[in-house]
C-alpha positions as CSV (number, residue, x, y, z in Angstrom):
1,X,81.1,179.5,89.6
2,X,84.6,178.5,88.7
3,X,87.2,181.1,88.8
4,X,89.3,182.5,85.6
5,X,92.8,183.5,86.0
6,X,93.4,186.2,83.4
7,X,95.6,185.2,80.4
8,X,99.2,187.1,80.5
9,X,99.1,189.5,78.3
10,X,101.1,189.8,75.1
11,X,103.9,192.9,76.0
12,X,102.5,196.0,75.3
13,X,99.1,194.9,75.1
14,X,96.8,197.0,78.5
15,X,94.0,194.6,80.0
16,X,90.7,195.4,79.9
17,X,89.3,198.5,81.5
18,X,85.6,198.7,83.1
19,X,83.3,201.8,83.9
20,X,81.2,201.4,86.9
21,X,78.4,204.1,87.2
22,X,76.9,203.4,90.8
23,X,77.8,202.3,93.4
24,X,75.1,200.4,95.1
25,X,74.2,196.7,95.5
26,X,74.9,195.6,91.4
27,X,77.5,198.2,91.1
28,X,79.8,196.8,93.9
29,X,79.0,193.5,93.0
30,X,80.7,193.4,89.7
31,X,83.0,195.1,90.5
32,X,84.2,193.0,93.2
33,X,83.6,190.2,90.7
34,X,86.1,192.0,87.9
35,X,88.2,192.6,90.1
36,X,88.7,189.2,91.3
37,X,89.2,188.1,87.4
38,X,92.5,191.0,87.2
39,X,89.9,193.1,85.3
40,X,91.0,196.9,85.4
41,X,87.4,198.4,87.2
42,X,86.8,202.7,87.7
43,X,83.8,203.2,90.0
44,X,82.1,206.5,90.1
45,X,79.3,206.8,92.6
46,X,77.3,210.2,92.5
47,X,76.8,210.5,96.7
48,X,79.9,211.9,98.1
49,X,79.0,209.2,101.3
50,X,78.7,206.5,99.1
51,X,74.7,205.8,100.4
52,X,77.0,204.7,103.4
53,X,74.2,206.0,105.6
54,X,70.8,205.7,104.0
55,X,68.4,203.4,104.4
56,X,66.4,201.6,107.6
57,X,66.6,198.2,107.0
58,X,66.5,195.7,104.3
59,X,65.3,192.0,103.6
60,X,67.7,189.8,101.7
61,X,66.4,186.4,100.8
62,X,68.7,183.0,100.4
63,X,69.1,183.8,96.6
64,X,70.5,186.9,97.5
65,X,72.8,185.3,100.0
66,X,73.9,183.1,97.7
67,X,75.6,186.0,95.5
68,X,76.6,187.8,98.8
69,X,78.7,184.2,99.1
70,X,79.8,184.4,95.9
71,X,81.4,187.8,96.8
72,X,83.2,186.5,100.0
73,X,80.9,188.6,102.2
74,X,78.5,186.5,103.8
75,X,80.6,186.0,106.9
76,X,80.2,190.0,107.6
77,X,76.5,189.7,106.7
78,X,75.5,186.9,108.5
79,X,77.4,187.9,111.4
80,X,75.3,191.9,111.2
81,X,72.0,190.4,110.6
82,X,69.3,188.7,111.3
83,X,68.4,184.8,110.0
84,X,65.0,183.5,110.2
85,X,63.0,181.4,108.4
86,X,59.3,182.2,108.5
87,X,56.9,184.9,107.6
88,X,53.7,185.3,109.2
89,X,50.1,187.0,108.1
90,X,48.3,188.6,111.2
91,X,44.8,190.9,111.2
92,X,45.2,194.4,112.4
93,X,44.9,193.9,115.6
94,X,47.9,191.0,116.1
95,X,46.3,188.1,115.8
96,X,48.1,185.3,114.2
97,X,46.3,184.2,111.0
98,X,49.4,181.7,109.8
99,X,52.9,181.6,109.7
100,X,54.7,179.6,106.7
101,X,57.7,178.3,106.6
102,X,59.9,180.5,104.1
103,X,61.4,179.0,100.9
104,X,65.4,178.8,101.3
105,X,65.8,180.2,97.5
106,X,69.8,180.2,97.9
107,X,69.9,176.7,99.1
108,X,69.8,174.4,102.4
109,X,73.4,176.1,103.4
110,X,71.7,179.5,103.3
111,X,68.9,180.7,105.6
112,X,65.8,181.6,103.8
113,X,65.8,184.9,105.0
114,X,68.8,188.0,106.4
115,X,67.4,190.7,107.7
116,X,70.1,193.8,108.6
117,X,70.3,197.3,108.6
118,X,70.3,199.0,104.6
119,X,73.5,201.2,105.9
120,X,75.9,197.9,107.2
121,X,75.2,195.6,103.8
122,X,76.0,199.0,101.7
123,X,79.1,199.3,104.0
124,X,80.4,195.4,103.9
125,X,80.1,196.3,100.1
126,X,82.2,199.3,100.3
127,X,85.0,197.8,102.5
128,X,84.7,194.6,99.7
129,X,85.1,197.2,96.7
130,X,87.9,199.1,98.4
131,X,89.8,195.7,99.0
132,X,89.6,194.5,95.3
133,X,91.8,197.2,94.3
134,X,89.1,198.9,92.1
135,X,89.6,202.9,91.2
136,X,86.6,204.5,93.3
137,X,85.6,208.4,92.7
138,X,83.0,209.6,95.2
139,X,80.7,212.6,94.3
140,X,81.2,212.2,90.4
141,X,79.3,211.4,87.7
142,X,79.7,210.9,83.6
143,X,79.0,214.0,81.7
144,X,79.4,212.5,78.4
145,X,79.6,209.1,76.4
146,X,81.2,208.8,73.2
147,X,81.4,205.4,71.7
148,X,83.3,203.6,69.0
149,X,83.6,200.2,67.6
150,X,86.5,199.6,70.3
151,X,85.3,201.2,73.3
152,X,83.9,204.4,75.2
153,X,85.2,207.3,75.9
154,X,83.9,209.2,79.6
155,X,84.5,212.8,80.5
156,X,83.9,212.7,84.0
157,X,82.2,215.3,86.2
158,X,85.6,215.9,87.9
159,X,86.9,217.4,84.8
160,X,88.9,214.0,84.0
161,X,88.6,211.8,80.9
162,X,88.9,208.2,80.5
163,X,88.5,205.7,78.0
164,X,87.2,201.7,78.7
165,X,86.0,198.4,77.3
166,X,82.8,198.5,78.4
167,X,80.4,200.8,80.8
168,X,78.5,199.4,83.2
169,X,75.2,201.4,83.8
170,X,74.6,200.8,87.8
171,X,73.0,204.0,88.5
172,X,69.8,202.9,89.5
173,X,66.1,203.4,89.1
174,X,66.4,207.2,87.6
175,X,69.7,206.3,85.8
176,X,71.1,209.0,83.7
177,X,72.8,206.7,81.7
178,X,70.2,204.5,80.5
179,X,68.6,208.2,79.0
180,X,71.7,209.0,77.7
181,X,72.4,205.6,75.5
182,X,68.9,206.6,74.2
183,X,67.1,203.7,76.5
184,X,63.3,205.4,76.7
185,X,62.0,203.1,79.2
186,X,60.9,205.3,82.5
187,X,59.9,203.6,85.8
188,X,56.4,204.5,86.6
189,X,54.6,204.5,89.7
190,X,52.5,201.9,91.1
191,X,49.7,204.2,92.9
192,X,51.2,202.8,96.1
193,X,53.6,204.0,98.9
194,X,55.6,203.4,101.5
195,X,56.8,204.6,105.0
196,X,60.3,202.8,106.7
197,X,61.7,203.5,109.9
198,X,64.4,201.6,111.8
199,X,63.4,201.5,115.8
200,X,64.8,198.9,118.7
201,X,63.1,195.3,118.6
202,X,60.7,194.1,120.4
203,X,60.9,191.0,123.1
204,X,60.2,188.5,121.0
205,X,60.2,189.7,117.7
206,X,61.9,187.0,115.4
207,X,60.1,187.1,111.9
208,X,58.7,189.1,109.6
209,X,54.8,189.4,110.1
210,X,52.5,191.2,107.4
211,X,49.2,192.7,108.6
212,X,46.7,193.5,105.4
213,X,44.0,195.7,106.4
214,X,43.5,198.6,108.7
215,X,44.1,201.8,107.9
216,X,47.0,201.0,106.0
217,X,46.9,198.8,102.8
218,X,50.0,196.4,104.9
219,X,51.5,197.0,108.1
220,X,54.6,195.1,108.5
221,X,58.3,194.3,110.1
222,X,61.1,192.8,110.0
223,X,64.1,191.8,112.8
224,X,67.4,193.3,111.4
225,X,69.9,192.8,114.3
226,X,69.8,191.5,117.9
227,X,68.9,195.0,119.0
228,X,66.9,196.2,115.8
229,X,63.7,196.0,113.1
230,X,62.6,197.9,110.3
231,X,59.4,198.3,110.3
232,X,56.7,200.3,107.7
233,X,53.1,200.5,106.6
234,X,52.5,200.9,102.8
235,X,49.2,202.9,101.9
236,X,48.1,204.8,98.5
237,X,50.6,207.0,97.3
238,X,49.9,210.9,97.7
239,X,51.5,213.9,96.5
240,X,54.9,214.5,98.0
241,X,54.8,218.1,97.9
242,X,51.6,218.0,100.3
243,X,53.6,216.0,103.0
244,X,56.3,217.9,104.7
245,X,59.1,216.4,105.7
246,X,58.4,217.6,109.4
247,X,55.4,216.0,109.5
248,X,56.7,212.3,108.4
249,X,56.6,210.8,111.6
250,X,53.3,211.8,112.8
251,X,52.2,210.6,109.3
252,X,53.4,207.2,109.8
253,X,52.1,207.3,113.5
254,X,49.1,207.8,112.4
255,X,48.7,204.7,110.4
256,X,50.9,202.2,112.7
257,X,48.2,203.3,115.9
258,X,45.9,201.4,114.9
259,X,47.5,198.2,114.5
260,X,47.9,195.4,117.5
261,X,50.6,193.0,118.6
262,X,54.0,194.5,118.1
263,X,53.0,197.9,117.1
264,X,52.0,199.7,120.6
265,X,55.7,199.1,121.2
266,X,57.3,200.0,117.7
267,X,55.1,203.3,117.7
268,X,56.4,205.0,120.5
269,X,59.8,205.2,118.5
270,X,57.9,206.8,115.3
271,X,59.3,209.9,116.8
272,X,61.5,211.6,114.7
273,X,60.8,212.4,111.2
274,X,64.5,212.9,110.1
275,X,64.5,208.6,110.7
276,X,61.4,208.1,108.8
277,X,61.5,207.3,104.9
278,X,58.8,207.8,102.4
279,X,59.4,206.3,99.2
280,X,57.1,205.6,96.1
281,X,56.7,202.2,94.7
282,X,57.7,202.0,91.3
283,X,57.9,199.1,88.2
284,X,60.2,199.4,85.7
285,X,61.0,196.6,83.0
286,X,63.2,197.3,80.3
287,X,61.7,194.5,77.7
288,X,63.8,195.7,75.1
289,X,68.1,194.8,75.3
290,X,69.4,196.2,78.1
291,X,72.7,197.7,76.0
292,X,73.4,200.0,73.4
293,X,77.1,199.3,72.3
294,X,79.8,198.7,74.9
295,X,77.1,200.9,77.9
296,X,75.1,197.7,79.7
297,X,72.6,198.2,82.2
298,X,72.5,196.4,85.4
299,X,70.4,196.4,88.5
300,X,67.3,199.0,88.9
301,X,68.7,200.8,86.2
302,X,67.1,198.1,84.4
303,X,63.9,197.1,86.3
304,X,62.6,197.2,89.3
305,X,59.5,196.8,91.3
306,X,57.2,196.7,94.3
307,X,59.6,195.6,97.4
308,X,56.6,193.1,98.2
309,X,58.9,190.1,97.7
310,X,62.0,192.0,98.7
311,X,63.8,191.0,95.7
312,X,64.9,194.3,94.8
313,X,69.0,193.8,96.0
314,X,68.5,190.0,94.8
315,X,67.7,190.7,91.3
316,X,70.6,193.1,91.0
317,X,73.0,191.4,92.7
318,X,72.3,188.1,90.4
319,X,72.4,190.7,87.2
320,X,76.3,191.3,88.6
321,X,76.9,187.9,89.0
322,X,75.6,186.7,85.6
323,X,77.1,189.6,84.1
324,X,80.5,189.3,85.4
325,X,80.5,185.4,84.9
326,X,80.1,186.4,81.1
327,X,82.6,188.6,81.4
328,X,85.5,186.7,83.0
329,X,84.5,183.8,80.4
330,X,84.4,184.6,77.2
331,X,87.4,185.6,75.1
332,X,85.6,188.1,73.2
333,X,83.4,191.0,74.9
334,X,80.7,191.2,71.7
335,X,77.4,192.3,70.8
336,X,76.5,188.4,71.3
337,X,77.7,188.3,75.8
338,X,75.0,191.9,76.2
339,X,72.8,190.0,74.3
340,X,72.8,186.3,76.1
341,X,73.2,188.2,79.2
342,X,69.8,190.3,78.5
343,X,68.5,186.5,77.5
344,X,69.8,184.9,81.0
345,X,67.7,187.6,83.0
346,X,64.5,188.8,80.9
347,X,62.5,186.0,82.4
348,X,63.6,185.8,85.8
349,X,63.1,189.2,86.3
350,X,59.7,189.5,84.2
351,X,58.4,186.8,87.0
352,X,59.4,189.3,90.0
353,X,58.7,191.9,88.7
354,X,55.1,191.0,87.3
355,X,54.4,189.0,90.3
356,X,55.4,192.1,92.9
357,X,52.9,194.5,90.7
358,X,50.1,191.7,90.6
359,X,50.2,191.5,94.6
360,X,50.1,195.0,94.8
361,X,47.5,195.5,92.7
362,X,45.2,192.6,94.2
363,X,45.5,195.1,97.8
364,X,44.8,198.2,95.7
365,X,41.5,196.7,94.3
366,X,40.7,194.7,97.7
367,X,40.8,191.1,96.2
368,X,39.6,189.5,99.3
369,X,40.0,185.9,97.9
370,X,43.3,186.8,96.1
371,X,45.7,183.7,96.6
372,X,49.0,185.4,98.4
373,X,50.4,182.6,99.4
374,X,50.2,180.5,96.2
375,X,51.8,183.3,93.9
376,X,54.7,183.9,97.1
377,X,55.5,180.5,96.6
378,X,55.3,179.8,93.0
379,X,57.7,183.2,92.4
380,X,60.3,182.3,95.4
381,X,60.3,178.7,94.5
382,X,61.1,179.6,90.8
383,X,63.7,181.6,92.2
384,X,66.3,178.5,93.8
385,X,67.6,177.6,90.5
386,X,70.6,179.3,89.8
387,X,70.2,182.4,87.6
């Protein structure tokens, strides 16, 4: 991506001004990349500790790495993670079924696969944003959005009002935002579920390896630091109110037991539920555009899936990068960029997100002879061109 210098602007004339609702993986990301084009950026992010300390661990794969480049981080990232470059399938009790060789989807100068702890990439991001020079507000939201044909005006949570160029909806799956521009689309749940816990690594832990079967739909892990793994087992999801919170790691326990290899080890730190994190899996696709005005969603706020291909980060961190290349190109910020933007993703993210629901519905209905590895490969393969 070639960089823009900003024109000089005729006297009296303000630059442009951005909105950033969210501050998580797409949020940062365009803003960095706004920032680096002399764009004026306000980020609000609704957690008061940024998500600066949520999270076990999180798989990035070479396509996300490539926009993690692209934002002058990968240095920090590579140097916190984990690189490896193959995935293996074991039965429940450890034995080695196959390993295959995983698809460098950001290129041959990227590994095919980061693993690190969820906190550290959400803090590299932070310590990025803060350097750009963007405006950041912790602990605020938008009340209210009031558009015009030349931009939006915000009243902000904090009592302050503000008025921009464009809004950038980065406030994730439940976003606010994307209800409040009228956008009906709700994520709904996938019948599955998931528990994460971070815990130290195992001698000889290198890859990720996926166990399916047992008494968990998939048992799996993945190295995150020279020290540290993330590791959960995904079964059908229940009704949270019937699971307390005190109870979460004897839950999980309860499933990892009865798994082999790696496991015995990795279950004796399932100790404290406080670490443990039970999520739902969700799918959300807006099909529709993905804007109403100058108010553009990015990131989960407009789709998101199953983390069976860990694509999640990757998929909002390439709607930044597309967005903000539009952005820092074209003279005119029009219906036409939202629109060609919604155009550049739609497709790429259909295939993820279609492909991560397909595998997870193949476990939920026990397709025995259900070709894993062929869909893995055609979807990651699709995903080295440049999005």
């Amino acid at each position: 991506m070639t960089h823009h210098h900003p024109l000089p602007q005729p006297p009296g004339e303000s630059t442009r001004t951005v909105l950033v609702v969210g501050g998580g993986a797409s949020g940062s990301a365009v803003t960095i990349l706004l920032r680096r084009a002399g764009i004026a950026v306000d980020l609000i992010e609704a957690k008061p500790d940024w998500n600066a300390t949520t999270g076990s661990g999180i798989t990035l794969h070479g396509n996300a790495l490539r926009v993690l480049r692209e934002l002058g981080v990968w240095e920090q990232v590579n140097a916190s993670g984990f690189a490896f470059g193959s995935l293996g399938v074991t039965t429940p009790d450890g034995t080695v079924l196959f390993v295959a060789e995983d698809i460098q989807t950001g290129g041959p100068d990227l590994p095919a696969t980061v693993g690190m702890p969820r906190p550290r990439l959400q803090q590299i991001l932070i310590d990025a944003v803060r350097a750009s020079g963007a405006t950041v507000r912790l602990g605020t939201t938008a009340e209210t959005l009031e558009q015009d044909a030349d931009g939006v005006s915000v009243r902000l949570s904090d009592g302050t009002e503000g008025r921009y160029d464009l809004v950038i909806a980065a406030d994730g799956l439940h976003s606010a935002t994307r209800a409040a521009i009228g956008i009906a689309d709700r994520p709904e749940p996938t019948g599955m579920a998931i528990w994460r816990i971070a815990a130290p690594r195992p001698e000889g832990l290198t890859r990720t390896d996926l166990a399916h079967g047992g008494p968990a739909y998939i048992a799996g892990y993945c190295p995150t630091s020279e020290d540290t793994i993330y590791a959960y087992v995904v079964e059908a999801n229940r009704d949270r109110a019937s699971i307390p919170p005190e109870t979460y790691a004897a839950e999980m326990r309860a499933l990892a037991q009865h798994y082999g290899g790696f496991w015995p080890e990795i279950v004796k730190h399932i100790e404290d539920p406080a670490k443990v994190n039970y999520t739902w899996f969700h799918r959300l696709l807006v099909e529709g555009p993905w804007h109403r005005g100058r108010v553009v969603l990015v990131g989960d706020a407009a789709h998101c899936c199953p983390p069976t291909f860990a694509q999640g980060a990757a998929m909002s961190l390439e709607d930044a990068l597309v967005l903000a290349e539009l952005l820092t190109t074209r003279d005119t910020w029009d219906d036409q960029l939202l629109t060609d933007y919604h155009a550049r993703r739609l497709p790429r993210v259909r295939r993820v997100v279609d492909a991560s629901v397909q595998l997870g519905r193949w476990t939920l209905d026990g397709v025995r002879d259900a070709d894993i590895p062929g869909l893995t490969r055609r979807t990651l393969s699709a995903l080295k061109e440049s999005p």
